[in-house]
DOBAVO-891075 format. One record per residue (C-alpha): residue number from 1; x, y, z; residue in one letter. Coordinates in steps of 0.05 Angstrom, whole numbers. Example, Ala and Ser with C-alpha at 12.3 -4.5 7.8 and 13.67 -1.06 7.14 Angstrom:
DOBAVO-891075
    i      xx      yy      zz  aa
    1     246     -90     156   A
    2     273     -21     143   S
END
This chain:
DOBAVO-891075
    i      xx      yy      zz  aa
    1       0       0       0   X
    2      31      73     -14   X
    3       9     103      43   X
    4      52      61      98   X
    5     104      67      50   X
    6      96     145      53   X
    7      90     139     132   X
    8     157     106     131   X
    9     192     149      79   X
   10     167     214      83   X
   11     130     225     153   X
   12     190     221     204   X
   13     160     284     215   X
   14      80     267     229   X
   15     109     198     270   X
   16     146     252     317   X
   17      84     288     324   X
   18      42     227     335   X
   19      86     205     389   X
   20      84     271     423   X
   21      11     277     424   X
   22      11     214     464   X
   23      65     239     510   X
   24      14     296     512   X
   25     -49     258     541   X
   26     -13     225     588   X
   27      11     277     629   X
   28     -50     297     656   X
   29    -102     242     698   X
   30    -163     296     693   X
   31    -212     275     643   X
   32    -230     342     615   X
   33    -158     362     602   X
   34    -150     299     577   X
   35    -204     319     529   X
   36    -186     375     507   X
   37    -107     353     501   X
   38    -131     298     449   X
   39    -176     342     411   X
   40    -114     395     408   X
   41     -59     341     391   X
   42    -110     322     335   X
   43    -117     382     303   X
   44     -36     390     304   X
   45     -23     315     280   X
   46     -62     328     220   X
   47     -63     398     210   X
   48    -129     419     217   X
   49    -159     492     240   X
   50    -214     469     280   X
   51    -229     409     324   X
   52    -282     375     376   X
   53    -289     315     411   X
   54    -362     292     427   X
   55    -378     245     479   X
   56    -435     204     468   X
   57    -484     197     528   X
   58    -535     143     546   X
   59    -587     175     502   X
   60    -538     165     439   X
   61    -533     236     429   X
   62    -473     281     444   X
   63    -471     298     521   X
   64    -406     339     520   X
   65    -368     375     474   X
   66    -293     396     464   X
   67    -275     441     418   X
   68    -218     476     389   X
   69    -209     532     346   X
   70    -267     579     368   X
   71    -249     633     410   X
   72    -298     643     464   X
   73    -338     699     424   X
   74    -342     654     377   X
   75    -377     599     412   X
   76    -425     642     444   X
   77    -447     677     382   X
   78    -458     608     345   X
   79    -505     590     418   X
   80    -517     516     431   X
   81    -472     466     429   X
   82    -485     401     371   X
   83    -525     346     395   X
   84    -509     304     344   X
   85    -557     302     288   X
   86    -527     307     219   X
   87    -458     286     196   X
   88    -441     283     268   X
   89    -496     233     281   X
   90    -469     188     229   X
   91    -410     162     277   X
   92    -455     154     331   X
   93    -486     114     284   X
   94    -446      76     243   X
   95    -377      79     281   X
   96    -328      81     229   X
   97    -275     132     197   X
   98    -303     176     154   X
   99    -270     236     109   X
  100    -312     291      60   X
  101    -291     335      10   X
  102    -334     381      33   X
  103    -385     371      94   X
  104    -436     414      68   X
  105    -443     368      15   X
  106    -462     297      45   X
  107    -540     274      35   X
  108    -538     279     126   X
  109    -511     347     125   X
  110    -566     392     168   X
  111    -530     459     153   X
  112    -493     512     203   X
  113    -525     566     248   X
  114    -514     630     241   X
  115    -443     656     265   X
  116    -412     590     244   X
  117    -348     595     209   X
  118    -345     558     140   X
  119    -324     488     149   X
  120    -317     441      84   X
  121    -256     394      93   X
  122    -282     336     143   X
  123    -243     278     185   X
  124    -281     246     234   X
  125    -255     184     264   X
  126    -288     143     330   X
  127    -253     128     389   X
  128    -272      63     426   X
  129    -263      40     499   X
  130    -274     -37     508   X
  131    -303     -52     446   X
  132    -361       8     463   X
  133    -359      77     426   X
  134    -336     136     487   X
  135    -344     186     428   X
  136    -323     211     368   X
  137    -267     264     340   X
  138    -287     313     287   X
  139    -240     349     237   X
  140    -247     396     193   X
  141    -222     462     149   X
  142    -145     419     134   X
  143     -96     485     128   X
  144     -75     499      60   X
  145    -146     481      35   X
  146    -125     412      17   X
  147    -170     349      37   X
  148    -146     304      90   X
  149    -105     245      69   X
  150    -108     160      75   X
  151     -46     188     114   X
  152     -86     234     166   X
  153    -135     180     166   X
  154     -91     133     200   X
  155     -54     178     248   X
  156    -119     194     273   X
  157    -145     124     275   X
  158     -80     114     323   X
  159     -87     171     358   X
  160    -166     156     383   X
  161    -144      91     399   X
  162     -83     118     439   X
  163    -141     168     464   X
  164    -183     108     488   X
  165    -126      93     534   X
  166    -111     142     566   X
  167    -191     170     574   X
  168    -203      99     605   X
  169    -141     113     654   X
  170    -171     183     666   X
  171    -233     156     683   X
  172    -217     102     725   X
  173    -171     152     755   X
  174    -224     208     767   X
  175    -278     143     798   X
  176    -223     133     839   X
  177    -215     199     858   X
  178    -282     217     871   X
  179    -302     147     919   X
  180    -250     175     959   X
  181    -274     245     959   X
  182    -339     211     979   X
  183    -318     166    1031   X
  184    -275     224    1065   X
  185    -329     272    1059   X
  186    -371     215    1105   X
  187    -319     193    1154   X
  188    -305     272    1168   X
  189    -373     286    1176   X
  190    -386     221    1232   X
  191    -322     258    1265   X
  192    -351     314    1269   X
  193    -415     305    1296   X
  194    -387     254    1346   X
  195    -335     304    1372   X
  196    -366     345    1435   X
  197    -326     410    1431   X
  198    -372     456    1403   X
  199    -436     461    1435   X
  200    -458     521    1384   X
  201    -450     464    1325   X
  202    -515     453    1280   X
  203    -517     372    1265   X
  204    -550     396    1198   X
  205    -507     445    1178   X
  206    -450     396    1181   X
  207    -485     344    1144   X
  208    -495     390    1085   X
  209    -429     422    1085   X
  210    -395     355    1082   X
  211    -436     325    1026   X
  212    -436     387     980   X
  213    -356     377     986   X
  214    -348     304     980   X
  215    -399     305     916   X
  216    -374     372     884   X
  217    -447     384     883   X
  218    -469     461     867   X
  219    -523     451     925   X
  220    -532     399     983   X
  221    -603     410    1029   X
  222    -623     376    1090   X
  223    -709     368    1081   X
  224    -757     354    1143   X
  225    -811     316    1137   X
  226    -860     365    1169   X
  227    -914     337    1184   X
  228    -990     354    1190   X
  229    -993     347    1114   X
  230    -942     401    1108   X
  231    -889     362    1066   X
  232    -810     372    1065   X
  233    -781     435    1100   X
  234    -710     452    1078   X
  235    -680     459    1148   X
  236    -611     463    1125   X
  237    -577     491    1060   X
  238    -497     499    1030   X
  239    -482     519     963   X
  240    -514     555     906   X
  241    -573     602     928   X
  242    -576     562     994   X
  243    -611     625    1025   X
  244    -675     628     978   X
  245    -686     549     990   X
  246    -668     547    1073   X
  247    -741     544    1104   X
  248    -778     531    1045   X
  249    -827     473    1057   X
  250    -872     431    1004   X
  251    -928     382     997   X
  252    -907     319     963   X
  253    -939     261     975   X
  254    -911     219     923   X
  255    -849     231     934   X
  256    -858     220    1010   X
  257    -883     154     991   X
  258    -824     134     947   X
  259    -771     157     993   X
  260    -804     119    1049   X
  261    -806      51    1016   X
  262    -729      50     993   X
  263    -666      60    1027   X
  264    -635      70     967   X
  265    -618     139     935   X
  266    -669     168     896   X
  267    -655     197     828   X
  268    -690     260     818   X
  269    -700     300     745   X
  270    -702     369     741   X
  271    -775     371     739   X
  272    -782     323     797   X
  273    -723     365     836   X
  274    -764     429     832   X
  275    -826     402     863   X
  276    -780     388     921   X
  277    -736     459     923   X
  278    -793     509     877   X
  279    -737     565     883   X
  280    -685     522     840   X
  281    -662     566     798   X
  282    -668     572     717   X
  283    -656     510     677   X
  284    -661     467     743   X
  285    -619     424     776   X
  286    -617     341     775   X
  287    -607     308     847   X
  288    -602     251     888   X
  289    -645     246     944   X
  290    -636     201    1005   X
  291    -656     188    1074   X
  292    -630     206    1130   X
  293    -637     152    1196   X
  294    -620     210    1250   X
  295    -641     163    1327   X
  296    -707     204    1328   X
  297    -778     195    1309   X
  298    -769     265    1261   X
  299    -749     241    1187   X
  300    -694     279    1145   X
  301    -666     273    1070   X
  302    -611     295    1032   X
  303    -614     319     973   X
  304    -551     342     924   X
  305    -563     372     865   X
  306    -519     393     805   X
  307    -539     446     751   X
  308    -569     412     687   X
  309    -515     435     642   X
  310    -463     404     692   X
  311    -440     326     693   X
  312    -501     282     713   X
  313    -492     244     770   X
  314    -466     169     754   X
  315    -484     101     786   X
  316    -412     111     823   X
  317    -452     177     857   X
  318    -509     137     870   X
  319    -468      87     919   X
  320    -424     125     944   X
  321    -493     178     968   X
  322    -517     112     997   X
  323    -445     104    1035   X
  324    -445     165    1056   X
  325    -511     175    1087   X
  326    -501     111    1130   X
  327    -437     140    1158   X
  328    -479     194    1177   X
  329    -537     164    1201   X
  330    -496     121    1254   X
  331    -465     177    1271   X
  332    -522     208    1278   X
  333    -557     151    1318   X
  334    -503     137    1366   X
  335    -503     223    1387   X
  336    -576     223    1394   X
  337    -561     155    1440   X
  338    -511     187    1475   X
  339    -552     254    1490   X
  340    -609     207    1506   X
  341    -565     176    1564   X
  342    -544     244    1582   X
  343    -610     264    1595   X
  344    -633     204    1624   X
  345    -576     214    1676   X
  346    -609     283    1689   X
  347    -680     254    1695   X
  348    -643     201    1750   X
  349    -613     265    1791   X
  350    -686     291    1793   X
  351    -716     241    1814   X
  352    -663     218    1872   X
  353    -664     299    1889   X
  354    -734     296    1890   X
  355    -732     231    1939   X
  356    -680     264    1983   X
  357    -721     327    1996   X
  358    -791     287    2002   X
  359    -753     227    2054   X
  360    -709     269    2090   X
  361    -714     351    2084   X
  362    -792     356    2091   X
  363    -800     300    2142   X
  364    -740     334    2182   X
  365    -766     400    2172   X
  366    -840     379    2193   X
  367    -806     343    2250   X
  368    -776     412    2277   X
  369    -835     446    2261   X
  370    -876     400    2309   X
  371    -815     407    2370   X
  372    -822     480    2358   X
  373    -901     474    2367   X
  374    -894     433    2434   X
  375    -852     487    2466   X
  376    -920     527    2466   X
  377    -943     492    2535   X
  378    -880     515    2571   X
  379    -902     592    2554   X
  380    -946     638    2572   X
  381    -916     709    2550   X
  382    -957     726    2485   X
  383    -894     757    2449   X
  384    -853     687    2445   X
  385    -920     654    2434   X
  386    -927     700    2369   X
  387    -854     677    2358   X
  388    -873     619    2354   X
  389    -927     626    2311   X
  390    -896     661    2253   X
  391    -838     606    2247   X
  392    -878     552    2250   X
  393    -914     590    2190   X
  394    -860     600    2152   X
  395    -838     523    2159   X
  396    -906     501    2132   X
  397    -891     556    2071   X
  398    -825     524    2060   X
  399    -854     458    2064   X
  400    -905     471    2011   X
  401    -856     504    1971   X
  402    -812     442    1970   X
  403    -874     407    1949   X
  404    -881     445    1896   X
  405    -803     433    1879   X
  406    -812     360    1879   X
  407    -879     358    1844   X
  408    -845     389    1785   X
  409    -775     349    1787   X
  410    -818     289    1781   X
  411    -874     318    1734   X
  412    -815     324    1672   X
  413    -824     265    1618   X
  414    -780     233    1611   X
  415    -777     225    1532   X
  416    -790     303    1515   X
  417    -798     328    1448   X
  418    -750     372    1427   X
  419    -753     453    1421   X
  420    -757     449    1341   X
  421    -798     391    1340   X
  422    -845     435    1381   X
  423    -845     497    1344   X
  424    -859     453    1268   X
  425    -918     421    1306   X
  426    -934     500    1334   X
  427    -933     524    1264   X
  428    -964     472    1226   X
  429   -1024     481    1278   X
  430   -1024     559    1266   X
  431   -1027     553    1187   X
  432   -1075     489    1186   X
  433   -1137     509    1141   X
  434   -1090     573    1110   X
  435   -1064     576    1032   X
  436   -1005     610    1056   X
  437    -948     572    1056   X
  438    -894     596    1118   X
  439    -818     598    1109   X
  440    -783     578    1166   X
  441    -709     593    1180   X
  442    -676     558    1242   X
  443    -597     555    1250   X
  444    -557     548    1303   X
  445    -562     495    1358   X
  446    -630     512    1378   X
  447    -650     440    1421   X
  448    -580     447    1459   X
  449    -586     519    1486   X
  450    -648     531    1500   X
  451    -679     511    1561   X
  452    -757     495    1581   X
  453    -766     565    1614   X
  454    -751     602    1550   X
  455    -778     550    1501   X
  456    -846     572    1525   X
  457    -845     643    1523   X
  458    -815     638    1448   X
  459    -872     590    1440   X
  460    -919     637    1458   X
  461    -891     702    1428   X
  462    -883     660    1362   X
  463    -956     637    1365   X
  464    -979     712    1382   X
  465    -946     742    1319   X
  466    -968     684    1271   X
  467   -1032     700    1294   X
  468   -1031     766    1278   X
  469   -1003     760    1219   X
  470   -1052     707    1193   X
  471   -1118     739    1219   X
  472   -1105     821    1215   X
  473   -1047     827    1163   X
  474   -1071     795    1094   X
  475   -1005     781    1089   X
  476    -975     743    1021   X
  477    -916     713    1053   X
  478    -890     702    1133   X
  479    -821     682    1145   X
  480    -799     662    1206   X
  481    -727     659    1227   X
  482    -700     630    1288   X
  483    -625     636    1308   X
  484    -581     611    1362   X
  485    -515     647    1366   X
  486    -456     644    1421   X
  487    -495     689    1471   X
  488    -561     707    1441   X
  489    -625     678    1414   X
  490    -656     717    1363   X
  491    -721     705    1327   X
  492    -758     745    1274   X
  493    -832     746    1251   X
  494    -840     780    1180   X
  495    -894     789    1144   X
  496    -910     837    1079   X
  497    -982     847    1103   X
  498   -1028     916    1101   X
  499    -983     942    1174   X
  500   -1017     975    1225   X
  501   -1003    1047    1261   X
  502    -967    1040    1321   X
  503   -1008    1047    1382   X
  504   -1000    1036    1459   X
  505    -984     961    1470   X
  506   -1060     921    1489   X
  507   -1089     852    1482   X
  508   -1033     799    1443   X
  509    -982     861    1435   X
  510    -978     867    1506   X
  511    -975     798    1521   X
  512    -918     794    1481   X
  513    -878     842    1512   X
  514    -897     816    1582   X
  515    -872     748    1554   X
  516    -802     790    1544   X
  517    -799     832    1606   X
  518    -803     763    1642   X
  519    -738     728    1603   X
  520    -705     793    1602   X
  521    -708     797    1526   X
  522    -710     860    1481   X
  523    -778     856    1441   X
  524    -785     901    1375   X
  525    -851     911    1336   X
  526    -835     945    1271   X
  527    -911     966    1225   X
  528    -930    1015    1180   X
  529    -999    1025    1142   X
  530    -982     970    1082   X
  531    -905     961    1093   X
  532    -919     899    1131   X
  533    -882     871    1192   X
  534    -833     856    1231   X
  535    -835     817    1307   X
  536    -763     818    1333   X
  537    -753     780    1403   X
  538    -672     778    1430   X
  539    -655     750    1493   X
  540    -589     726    1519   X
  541    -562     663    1529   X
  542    -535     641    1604   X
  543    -473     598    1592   X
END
């Protein structure tokens, strides 16, 4: 044949550069530079202006594409990306080297859009991994306006097999890569929750942070189940817009249904993902959803999401997600056991206080109380008499008081629900029968710092200004937002409602700021004649 005979007398030079562009892709393990290194070493090895390298997806259409030779201005003015119909679609096709004289020419050809520089030369050559098709490399517009050779033909047909190489290698590297960005995004997450030092740490918030790492995810939400037909509250948010989708809740009883029967990840579209988070933004996001075991009866989900136009999450994804939440959830199951035991041991002092002071404390201090009585026979002066009297009295007050003491040591559950649980089931109550859907923004370690005392005047300030809201304002939207910090806990009530002109505190208003004056709080009512408003309750935190 003349053209290995040409290869061996008169391409030293095109062997050199075949041999470098495999030097090339090998210096580099990360798939898209690989990419783009073998659609540059292409163009180079036969001398072409312009160059891609489509990968063809599941679908048999192209899901990525590499090009070369179009500046950025010129890739935005020509708009979006080929899909592979046309010329392109015939190696998806029919696998097999093909070369034109001119592409606009061939029976498939589909034409150019606007902006698209003249291409008529064409090399196009597939590039296999195991037998399957990975994708396929496109030349065209050979300098000098010649038409590509039998000669380019072959290099290339070497080169996408070198190609198929060292994209395999990339691959496996970049699976490899990315199990163990998974698997140390879970075993840093159990650490962390498990580790006691910071009592200000949200369990969520970790959980979230971790997996939106270890998946290189562009959003990672932790969703309540809320209960009282409410659906899935986003309770926790890192990433991309995480602010418009933290406290958002919706009603999905589907997809309640689905997630509860499986343990396994749940692969969501984007249509399916924005009935779960309605503020995704434009063009959507695809996710993986999956549940989250966390010791209590309250049920949680993950859910990472990646932008459509991004990679799609792969079957490696889906395991690892299912790795990673079990990491978590034991993690999360042995703290909630261990702050179960914790207060269990509280519940136990109680109770053996309360014993003490019932066995020993009253019945001494009754006992005294009855010596002190039987000195009465032994006087007759009316001023010790009175003496006696008024101590005796204030023993039986003590008495009673201790009573009291032990009646409510004893009277605590001893499985409580926690403060959050309490303020969804407060809520969800408050809204039943309304259209208006609330947004509710907690952070912080809310069940850890605060105590029964304040939980209840929160409760009820919380309750007073969603009633307001719902009954007086004719409000469109009510956010609530709940924060713990170091030394304060802060919670807002907003609504955009008609407002009202501020008068002299009566009725709910001024049982709201009783409710403050009694936890030492600062209480701020904000309203104006249709600018809406705002409930703001601060109160410190004792250490």
């Amino acid at each position: 044949m003349s053209a290995p005979e040409r290869v061996g007398s008169g391409s030293t030079p095109a062997i050199g550069e075949l041999l470098g562009a495999f030097a090339a892709m090998a210096e580099d393990m990360d798939l898209d530079t690989v990419l783009e290194r073998v659609t540059s070493a292409a163009c180079q090895l036969v001398d072409a202006r312009f160059g891609a390298l489509g990968v063809v997806g599941p679908d048999r259409m192209l899901s990525q594409f590499v090009t070369v030779g179009l500046d950025d201005g010129e890739i935005r003015r020509i708009g979006s990306l080929p899909q592979g119909h046309g010329v392109l679609g015939l190696l998806i096709t029919d696998p097999q080297p093909l070369r034109l004289h001119d592409l606009r020419e061939h029976p498939r050809a589909v034409g150019f859009p606007s902006h698209h520089p003249r291409m008529t030369s064409f090399l196009g050559v597939p590039i296999r991994i195991h037998g399957t098709v990975f994708g396929n490399l496109y030349l065209t517009e050979k300098n000098g306006g010649e038409d590509f050779s039998e000669t380019d033909e072959q290099l290339l047909v070497a080169l996408a097999t070198a190609a198929g190489v060292a994209i395999e290698n990339s691959r496996l590297y970049d699976d490899a890569t990315r199990r163990t960005r998974w698997l140390e995004g879970g075993l840093n997450a159990a650490r962390e929750l498990l580790e006691q030092d910071d009592v200000l740490r949200n369990d969520f918030e970790v959980l979230t942070r971790q997996a939106l790492s270890a998946s290189q995810s562009t959003i990672a939400v932790v969703l309540r189940d809320f209960g009282h037909d409410r659906g899935l509250i986003c309770e926790a948010a890192e990433g991309e817009q995480a602010a418009a989708y933290l406290g958002r809740s919706t009603a999905d009883s589907e997809l309640l249904q689905d997630l509860t029967e499986t343990s396994e990840p749940l692969v969501l579209s984007a249509e399916d993902a924005a009935r779960v988070l309605p503020e995704a933004r434009a063009g959507g996001i695809d996710a993986l959803m999956c549940g989250v075991l966390t010791g209590t009866e309250d049920r949680r989900f993950l859910l990472i999401g990646r932008s459509a136009a991004s990679a799609p999450f792969t079957g490696m994804d889906h395991e690892m997600m299912r790795s990673f939440t079990s990491h978590v959830s034991l993690a999360l199951e042995l703290l909630g056991a261990h702050r179960r035991r914790e207060q269990q041991a509280v519940f136990g002092d109680r109770d053996r206080i309360a014993r003490d002071l019932h066995d020993l404390v009253i019945q001494r201090l009754f006992a005294a109380g009855l010596s002190i009585q039987g000195l009465r026979k032994y006087l007759t002066d009316s001023e010790p008499l009175d003496r006696i009297t008024a101590v005796t009295a204030e023993l039986d007050s003590t008495i009673r008081e201790l009573r009291d003491t032990i009646y409510s040591l004893r009277s605590v559950p001893q499985i409580t629900a926690t403060f959050t649980s309490s303020l969804f089931a407060l809520v969800a109550e408050a809204f039943e029968g309304h259209e208006l859907e609330p947004v509710m923004q907690l952070s912080g370690p809310l069940d850890a710092v605060v105590d029964e005392d304040l939980a209840a005047h929160v409760r009820a300030i919380l309750l007073e200004g969603l009633s307001n809201a719902l009954r007086h304002a004719d409000a469109s939207s009510i956010t609530i937002m709940l924060r713990a910090t170091s030394d304060r806990l802060e919670l807002v009530v907003t609504d955009d409602g008609r407002g009202f002109e501020q008068t002299t505190s009566t009725g709910g208003l001024a049982n709201m700021r009783r409710r403050a004056d009694l936890c030492g709080a600062d209480l701020g009512i904000v309203s104006a004649p249709g600018q809406g408003t705002v409930v703001s309750f601060s109160v410190p935190l004792t250490a």
